[in-house]
C-alpha positions in Angstrom: 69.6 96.2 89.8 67.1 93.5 89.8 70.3 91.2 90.3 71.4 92.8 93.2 68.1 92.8 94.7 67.7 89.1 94.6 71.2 89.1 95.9 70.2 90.6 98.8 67.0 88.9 99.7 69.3 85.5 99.0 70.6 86.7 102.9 67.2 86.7 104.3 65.9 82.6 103.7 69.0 80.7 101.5 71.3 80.5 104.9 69.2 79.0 107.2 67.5 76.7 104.3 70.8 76.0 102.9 72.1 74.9 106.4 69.4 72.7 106.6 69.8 70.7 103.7 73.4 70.4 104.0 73.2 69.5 108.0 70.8 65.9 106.7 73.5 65.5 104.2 76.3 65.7 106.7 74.4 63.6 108.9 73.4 60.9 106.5 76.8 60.6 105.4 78.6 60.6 108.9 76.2 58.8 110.5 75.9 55.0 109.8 72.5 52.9 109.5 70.9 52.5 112.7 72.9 54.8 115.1 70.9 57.1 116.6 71.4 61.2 115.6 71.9 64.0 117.2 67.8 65.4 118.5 67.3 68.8 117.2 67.9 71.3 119.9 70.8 69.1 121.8 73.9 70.9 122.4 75.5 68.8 119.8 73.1 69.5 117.3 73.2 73.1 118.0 76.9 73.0 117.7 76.9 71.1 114.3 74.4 73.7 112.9 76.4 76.5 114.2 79.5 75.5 112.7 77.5 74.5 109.2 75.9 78.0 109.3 79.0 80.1 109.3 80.6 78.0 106.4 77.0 78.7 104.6 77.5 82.2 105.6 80.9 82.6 104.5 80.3 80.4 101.4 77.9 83.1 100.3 79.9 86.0 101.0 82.7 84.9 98.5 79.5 84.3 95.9 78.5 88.0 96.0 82.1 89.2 95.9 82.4 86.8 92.9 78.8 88.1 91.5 80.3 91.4 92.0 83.3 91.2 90.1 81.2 89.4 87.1 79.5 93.0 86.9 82.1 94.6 86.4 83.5 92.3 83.6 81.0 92.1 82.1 80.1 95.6 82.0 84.0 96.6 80.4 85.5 99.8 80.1 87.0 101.8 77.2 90.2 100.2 77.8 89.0 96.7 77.3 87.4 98.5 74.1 90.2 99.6 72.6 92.7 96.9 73.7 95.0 98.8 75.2 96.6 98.5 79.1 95.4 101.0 81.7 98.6 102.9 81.5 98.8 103.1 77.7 100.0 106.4 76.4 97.6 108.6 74.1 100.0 107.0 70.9 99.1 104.1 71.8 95.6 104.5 72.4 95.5 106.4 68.9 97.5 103.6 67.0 94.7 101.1 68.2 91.5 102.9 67.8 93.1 102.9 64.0 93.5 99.6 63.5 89.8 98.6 64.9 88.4 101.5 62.9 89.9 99.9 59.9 88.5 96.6 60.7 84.8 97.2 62.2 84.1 100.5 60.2 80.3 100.5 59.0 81.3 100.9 55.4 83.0 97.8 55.3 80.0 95.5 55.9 77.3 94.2 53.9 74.1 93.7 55.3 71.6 96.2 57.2 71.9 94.1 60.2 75.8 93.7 60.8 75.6 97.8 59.4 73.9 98.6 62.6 76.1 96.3 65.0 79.3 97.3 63.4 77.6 101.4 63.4 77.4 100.8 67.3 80.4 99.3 68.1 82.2 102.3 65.8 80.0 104.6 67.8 81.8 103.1 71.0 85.3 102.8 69.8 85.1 106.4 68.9 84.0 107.5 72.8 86.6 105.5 73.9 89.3 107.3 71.8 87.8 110.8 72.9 87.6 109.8 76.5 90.9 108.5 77.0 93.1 111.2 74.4 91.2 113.9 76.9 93.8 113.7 80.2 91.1 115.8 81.8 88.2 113.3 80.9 90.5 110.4 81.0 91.4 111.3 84.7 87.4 111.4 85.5 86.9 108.1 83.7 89.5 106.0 85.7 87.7 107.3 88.9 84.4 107.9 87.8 83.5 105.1 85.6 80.7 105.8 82.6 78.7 108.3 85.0 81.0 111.1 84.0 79.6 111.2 80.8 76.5 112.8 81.8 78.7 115.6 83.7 78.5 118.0 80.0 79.1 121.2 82.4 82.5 119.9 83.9 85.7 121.5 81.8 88.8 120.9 84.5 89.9 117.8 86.5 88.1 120.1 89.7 84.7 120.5 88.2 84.7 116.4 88.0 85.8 116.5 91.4 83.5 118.6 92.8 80.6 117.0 90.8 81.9 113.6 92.1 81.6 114.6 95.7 78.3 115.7 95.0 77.5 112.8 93.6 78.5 110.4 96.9 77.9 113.0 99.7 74.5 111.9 99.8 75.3 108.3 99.7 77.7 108.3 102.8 75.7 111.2 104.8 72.4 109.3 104.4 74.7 105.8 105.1 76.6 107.7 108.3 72.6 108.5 110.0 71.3 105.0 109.1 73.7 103.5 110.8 74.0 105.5 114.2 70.1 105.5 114.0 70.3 101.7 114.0 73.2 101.7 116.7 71.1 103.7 119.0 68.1 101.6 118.6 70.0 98.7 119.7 69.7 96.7 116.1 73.8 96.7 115.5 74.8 96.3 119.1 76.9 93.2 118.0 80.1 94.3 115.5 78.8 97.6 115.8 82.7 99.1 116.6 84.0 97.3 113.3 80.4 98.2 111.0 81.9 102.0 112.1 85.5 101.1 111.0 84.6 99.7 107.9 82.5 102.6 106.9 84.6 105.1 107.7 87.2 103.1 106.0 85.3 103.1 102.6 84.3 106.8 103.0 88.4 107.7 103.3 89.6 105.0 100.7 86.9 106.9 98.3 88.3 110.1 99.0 91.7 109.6 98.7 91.4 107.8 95.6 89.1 110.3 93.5 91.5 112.9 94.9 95.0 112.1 93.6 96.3 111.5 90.2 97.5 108.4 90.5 95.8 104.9 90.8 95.6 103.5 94.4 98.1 101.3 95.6 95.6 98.4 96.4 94.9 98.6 92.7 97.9 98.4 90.9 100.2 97.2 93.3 97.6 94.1 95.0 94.6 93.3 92.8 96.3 94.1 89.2 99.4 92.7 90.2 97.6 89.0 91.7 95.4 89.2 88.1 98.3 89.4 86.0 100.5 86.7 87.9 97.9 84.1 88.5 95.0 84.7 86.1 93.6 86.5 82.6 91.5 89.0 84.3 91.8 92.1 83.1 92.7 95.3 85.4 91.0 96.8 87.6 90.5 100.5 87.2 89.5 102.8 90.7 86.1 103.0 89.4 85.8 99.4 89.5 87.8 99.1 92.7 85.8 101.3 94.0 82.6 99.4 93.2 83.7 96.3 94.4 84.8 98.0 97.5 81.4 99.4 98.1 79.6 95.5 97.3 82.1 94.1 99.5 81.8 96.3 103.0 77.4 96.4 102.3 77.8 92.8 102.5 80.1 92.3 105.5 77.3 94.5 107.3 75.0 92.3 106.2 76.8 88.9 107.0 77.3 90.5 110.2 73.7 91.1 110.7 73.2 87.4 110.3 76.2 86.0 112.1 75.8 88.5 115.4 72.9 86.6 116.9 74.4 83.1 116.6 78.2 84.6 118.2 76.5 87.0 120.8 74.2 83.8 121.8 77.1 81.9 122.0 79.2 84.4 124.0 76.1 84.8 126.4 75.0 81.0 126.7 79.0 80.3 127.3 79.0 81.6 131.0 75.2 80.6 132.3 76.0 77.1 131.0 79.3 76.7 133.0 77.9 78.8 136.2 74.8 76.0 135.8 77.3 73.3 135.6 78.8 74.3 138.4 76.2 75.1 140.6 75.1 71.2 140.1 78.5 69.8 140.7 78.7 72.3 144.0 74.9 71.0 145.0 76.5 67.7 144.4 79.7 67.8 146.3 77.3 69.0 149.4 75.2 66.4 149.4 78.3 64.1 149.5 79.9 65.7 152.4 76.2 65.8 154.8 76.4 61.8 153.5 79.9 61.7 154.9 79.3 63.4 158.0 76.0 61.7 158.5 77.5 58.1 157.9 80.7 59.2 160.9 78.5 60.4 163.6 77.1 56.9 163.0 80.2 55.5 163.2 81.4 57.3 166.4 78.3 56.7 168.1 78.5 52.9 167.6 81.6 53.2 168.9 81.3 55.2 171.8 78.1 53.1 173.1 79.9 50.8 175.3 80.8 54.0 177.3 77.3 55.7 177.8 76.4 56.7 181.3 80.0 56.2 183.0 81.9 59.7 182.8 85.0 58.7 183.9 85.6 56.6 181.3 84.0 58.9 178.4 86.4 61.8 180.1 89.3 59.3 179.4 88.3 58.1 176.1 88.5 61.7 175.1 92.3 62.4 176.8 93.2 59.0 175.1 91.9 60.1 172.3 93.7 63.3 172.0 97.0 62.2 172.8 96.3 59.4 169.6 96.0 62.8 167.3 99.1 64.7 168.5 101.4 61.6 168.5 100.1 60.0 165.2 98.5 62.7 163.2 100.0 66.4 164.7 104.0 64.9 165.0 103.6 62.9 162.3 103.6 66.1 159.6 106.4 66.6 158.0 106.8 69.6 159.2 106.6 69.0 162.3 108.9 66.3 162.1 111.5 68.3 160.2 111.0 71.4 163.4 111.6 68.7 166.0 114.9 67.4 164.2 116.4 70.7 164.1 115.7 71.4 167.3 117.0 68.4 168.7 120.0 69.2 166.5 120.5 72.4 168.1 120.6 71.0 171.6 122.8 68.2 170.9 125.7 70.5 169.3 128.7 70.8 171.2 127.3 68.1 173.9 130.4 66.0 175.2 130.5 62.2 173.9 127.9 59.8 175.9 126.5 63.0 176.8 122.7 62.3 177.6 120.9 62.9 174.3 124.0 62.1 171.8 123.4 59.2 171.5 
């Protein structure tokens, strides 16, 4: 317990000291001698520490999965006891517990010391036996783990049921309140739709697989099947599946508690930057064009000045003027030179030859 706990608290200083430490490193590595670094609070340093804080984060999310699964090894089972595979048949369980018993039985030691051990481990070998010879017991282990032991009043696979339900309801009732009390507080705004999913998730998966009498599929047919091809870990049982499952989704909620603020600030500073950035360059482009037209009324008074005071020849400035735009800027589009072409087309079909306008 006192494990987990530290475990726990590790998520409320080690990411952000962490990220520290290894953002100087990255710098003093990257960086040469003399060039100047990133200012703290810069975009790019904000970006740099954003990035670094998610590996962090992530980093530390395999550890506790890893931490996790050292429990559970290390804590064993009454198959790892005995020797035997998960899916050994009560022979075989029997033949083992034989052979052990004939090696490790108290009455084959000498001194008080290895007595006691070897009267402990004997002690153990002989639960194991008992547990997994019992199919009704046996079927409460591989779901249940050691806490069915204490159930003395259960007799049928339905009484460990029952008592198992009993045993979790509270766990996922007071779970299921937390977290809507939280959502409608306004604390798990961010990820709240796949905190939901992944709860409900668990709750289902843990149903379904203290239910039926057979192991789940994630179990023997994913995680037992990757140990045995690629590694010496021992199988997984549902108990133990069912424990790492319950590690794994308490600390996705509480990486996502972490992670939310830095993607929801990013998500919200995304826009305002870019509406800001274009704001300047539209404040910009304005004062370009009252430049331009400033600097042309300039222009087109200096040129008109000869002409102040006589209206005759402002009047034909102006007509001048005009005709200048429709013959150079107006007929020369192309599309108003293409319109003009096929028009002229038109009338000079079936004209006679030397015709005026053939030629």
């Amino acid at each position: 317990m006192s494990s987990q706990l530290l475990s726990y608290a590790g998520w409320v200083f080690l990411p952000n000291l962490v990220t520290g430490w290894v953002q100087t490193i990255y710098y003093g590595i990257m960086i040469r001698a003399g060039d100047p670094k990133p200012p703290p609070g810069s975009p790019k340093y904000r970006k740099h520490r954003q990035r670094i804080y998610f590996f962090v984060i992530t980093l530390y999310l395999l550890y506790t999965i890893f931490e996790a699964d050292w429990e559970i090894r290390r804590a064993g089972d009454f198959y790892q006891d005995l020797g035997v595979a998960p899916d050994a048949d009560e022979r075989a369980i029997k033949s083992k517990f034989n052979r052990l018993a004939a090696l490790h039985h108290p009455d084959k030691v000498n001194t008080a010391r290895d007595t006691s051990a070897a009267s402990n481990y004997f002690v153990q070998l002989k639960l194991a036996r008992e547990i997994l010879t019992n199919p009704t017991k046996r079927f409460a282990y591989d779901r249940f783990g050691p806490s069915m032991l204490d159930w003395q009043h259960c007799a049928s696979v339905l009484d460990y049921v029952v008592a198992g339900l009993q045993q979790l309801a509270p766990y996922y009732v007071a779970g299921g309140v937390f977290m809507v009390l939280l959502s409608l507080l306004g604390y798990i705004e961010w990820g709240a739709y796949w905190r939901f999913l992944a709860f409900g998730t668990l709750m289902i998966f843990e149903g379904h697989t203290i239910t039926r009498p057979y192991f789940p599929a994630v179990t023997t047919k994913f995680i037992n099947h990757f140990f045995a091809i690629f590694t010496a870990h021992p199988p997984y049982l549902p108990f133990q599946t069912l424990t790492l499952a319950r590690k794994l989704v308490l600390t996705l909620f509480i990486a996502f508690s972490r992670l939310g603020p830095l993607l929801e600030d990013q998500d919200q500073k995304g826009p305002q930057k870019s509406e800001a950035q274009l704001d300047q360059q539209l404040d910009h482009l304005e004062h370009i064009a009252q430049g331009t037209e400033f600097e042309a009324t300039r222009l087109l008074t200096l040129e008109m000045a000869p002409f102040a005071g006589d209206e005759k020849a402002l009047k034909d400035v102006q007509v001048k003027s005009q005709e200048w735009l429709v013959q150079n800027t107006i007929r020369g589009a192309p599309e108003v030179r293409d319109a003009v072409g096929r028009v002229m087309n038109r009338r000079r079909a079936g004209a006679p030859t030397g015709a005026r306008g053939t030629k």
